[in-house]
C-alpha positions as CSV (number, residue, x, y, z in Angstrom):
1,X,-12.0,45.8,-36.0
2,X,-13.3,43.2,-33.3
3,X,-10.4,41.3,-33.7
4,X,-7.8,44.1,-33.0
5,X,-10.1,45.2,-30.5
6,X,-9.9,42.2,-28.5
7,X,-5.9,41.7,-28.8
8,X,-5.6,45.4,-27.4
9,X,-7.1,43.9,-24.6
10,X,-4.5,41.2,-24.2
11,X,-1.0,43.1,-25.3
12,X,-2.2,46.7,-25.7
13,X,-1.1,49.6,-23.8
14,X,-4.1,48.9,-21.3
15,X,-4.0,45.5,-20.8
16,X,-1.7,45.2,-17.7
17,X,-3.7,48.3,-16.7
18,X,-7.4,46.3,-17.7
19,X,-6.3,43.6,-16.0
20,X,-5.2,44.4,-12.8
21,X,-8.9,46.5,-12.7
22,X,-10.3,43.3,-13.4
23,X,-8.4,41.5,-10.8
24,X,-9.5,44.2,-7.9
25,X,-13.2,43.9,-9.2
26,X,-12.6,40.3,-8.7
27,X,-11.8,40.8,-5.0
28,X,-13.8,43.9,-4.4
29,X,-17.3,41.7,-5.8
30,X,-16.1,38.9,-3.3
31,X,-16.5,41.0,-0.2
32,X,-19.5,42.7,-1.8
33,X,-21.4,39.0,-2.2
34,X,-20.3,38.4,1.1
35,X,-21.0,41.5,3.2
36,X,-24.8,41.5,1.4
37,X,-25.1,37.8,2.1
38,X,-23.6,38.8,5.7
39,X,-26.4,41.8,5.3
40,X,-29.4,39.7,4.2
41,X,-29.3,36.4,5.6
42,X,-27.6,37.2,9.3
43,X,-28.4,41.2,10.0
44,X,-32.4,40.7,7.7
45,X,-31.7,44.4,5.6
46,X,-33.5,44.3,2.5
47,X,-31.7,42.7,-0.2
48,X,-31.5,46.5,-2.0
49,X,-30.4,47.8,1.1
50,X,-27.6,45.3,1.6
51,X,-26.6,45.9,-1.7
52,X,-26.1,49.8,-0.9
53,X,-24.2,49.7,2.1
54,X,-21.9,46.7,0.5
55,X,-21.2,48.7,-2.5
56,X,-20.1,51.8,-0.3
57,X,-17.8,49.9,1.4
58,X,-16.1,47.9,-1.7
59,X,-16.0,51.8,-3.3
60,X,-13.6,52.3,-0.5
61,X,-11.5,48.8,-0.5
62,X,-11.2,49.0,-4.6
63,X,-10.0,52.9,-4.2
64,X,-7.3,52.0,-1.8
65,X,-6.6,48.8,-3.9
66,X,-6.6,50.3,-7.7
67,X,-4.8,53.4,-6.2
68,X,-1.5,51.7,-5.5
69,X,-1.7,48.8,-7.6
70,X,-3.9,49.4,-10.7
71,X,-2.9,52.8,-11.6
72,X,0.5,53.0,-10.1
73,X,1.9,54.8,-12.3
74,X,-0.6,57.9,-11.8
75,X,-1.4,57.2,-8.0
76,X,-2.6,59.3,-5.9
77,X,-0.4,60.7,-3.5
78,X,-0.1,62.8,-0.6
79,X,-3.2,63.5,1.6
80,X,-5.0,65.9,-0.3
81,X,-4.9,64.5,-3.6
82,X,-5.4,60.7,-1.9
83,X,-8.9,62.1,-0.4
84,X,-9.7,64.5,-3.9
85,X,-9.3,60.9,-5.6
86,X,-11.3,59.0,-3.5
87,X,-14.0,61.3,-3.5
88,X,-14.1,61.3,-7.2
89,X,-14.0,57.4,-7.3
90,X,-16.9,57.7,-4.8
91,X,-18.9,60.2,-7.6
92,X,-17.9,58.0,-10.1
93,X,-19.0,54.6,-8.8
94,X,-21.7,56.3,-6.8
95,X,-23.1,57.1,-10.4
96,X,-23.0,53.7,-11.0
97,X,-25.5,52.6,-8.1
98,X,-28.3,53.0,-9.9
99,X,-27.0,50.7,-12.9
100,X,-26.4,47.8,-10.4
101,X,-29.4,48.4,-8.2
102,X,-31.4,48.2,-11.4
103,X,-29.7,45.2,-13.4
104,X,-30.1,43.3,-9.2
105,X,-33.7,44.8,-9.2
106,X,-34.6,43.4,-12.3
107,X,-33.1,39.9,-12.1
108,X,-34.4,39.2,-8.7
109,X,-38.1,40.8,-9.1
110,X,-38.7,40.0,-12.8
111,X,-36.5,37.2,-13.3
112,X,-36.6,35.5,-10.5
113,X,-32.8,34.6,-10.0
114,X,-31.3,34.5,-6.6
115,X,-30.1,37.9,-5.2
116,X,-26.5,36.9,-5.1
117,X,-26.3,35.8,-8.9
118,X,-28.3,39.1,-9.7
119,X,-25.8,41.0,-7.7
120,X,-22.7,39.0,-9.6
121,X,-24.4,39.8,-13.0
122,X,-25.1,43.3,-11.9
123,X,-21.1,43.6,-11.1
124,X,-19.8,42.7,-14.2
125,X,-22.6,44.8,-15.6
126,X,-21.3,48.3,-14.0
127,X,-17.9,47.1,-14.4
128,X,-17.2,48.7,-17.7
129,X,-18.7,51.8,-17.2
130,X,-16.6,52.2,-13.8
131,X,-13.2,51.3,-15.3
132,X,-13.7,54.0,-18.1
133,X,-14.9,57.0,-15.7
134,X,-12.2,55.5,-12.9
135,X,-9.2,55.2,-15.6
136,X,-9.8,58.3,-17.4
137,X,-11.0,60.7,-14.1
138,X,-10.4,59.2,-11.2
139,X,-6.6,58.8,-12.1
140,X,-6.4,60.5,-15.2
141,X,-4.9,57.5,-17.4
């Protein structure tokens, strides 16, 4: 069950689909680490703070990103529907705050690790829970 599980992943009818999310995660976390380091280090915000206002913006850059690359094939066109789907990626990821401010909360108070390797780990934490709302509302896939 693992096994086929895992080999959807690479030739099943998501993959292309899985991967392309991954790919615009990929860049999307980039600009996040480096508008909160931007955030912390250079503007002094709160490392929690940071972390809000980056995620709000990368909500916006991955939307425009996934929306005519990763799900092409059910994009969302036209203005109305192009602003109904980013506002539902918005709901969507905005449900997922909590989970990343939590996991980056956690690692940095009780752990002790760096805010930007908490904020990586908290990433790729959300990131399942946002393709599956994003992939099956957002765009409808």
């Amino acid at each position: 069950m693992i096994r086929s599980f895992l080999r959807s992943l690479v030739d099943g009818p998501f993959a292309r689909q899985l991967r392309r999310f991954v790919i615009v995660g990929i860049v999307a976390a980039g600009v996040q680490m480096g508008l909160l380091w931007a955030f912390v280090d250079n503007v002094g915000l709160h490392y929690l703070l940071g972390a809000v206002i980056a995620i709000e913006i990368t909500i916006v850059l991955s939307y425009v990103l996934n929306n005519a690359w990763t799900f092409e094939a059910s994009q969302n066109t036209g203005t109305t529907e192009y602003l109904v789907g980013l506002l539902k990626t918005n709901v969507v990821r905005g449900t997922a705050i909590p989970i990343q401010l939590g996991v980056l909360f956690g690692f940095v108070e009780w752990v002790h690790l760096p805010y930007l390797l908490a904020n990586g780990m908290a990433i790729a934490l959300s990131g399942v829970y946002r393709y599956v709302l994003d992939a099956r509302w957002t765009w409808g896939s």
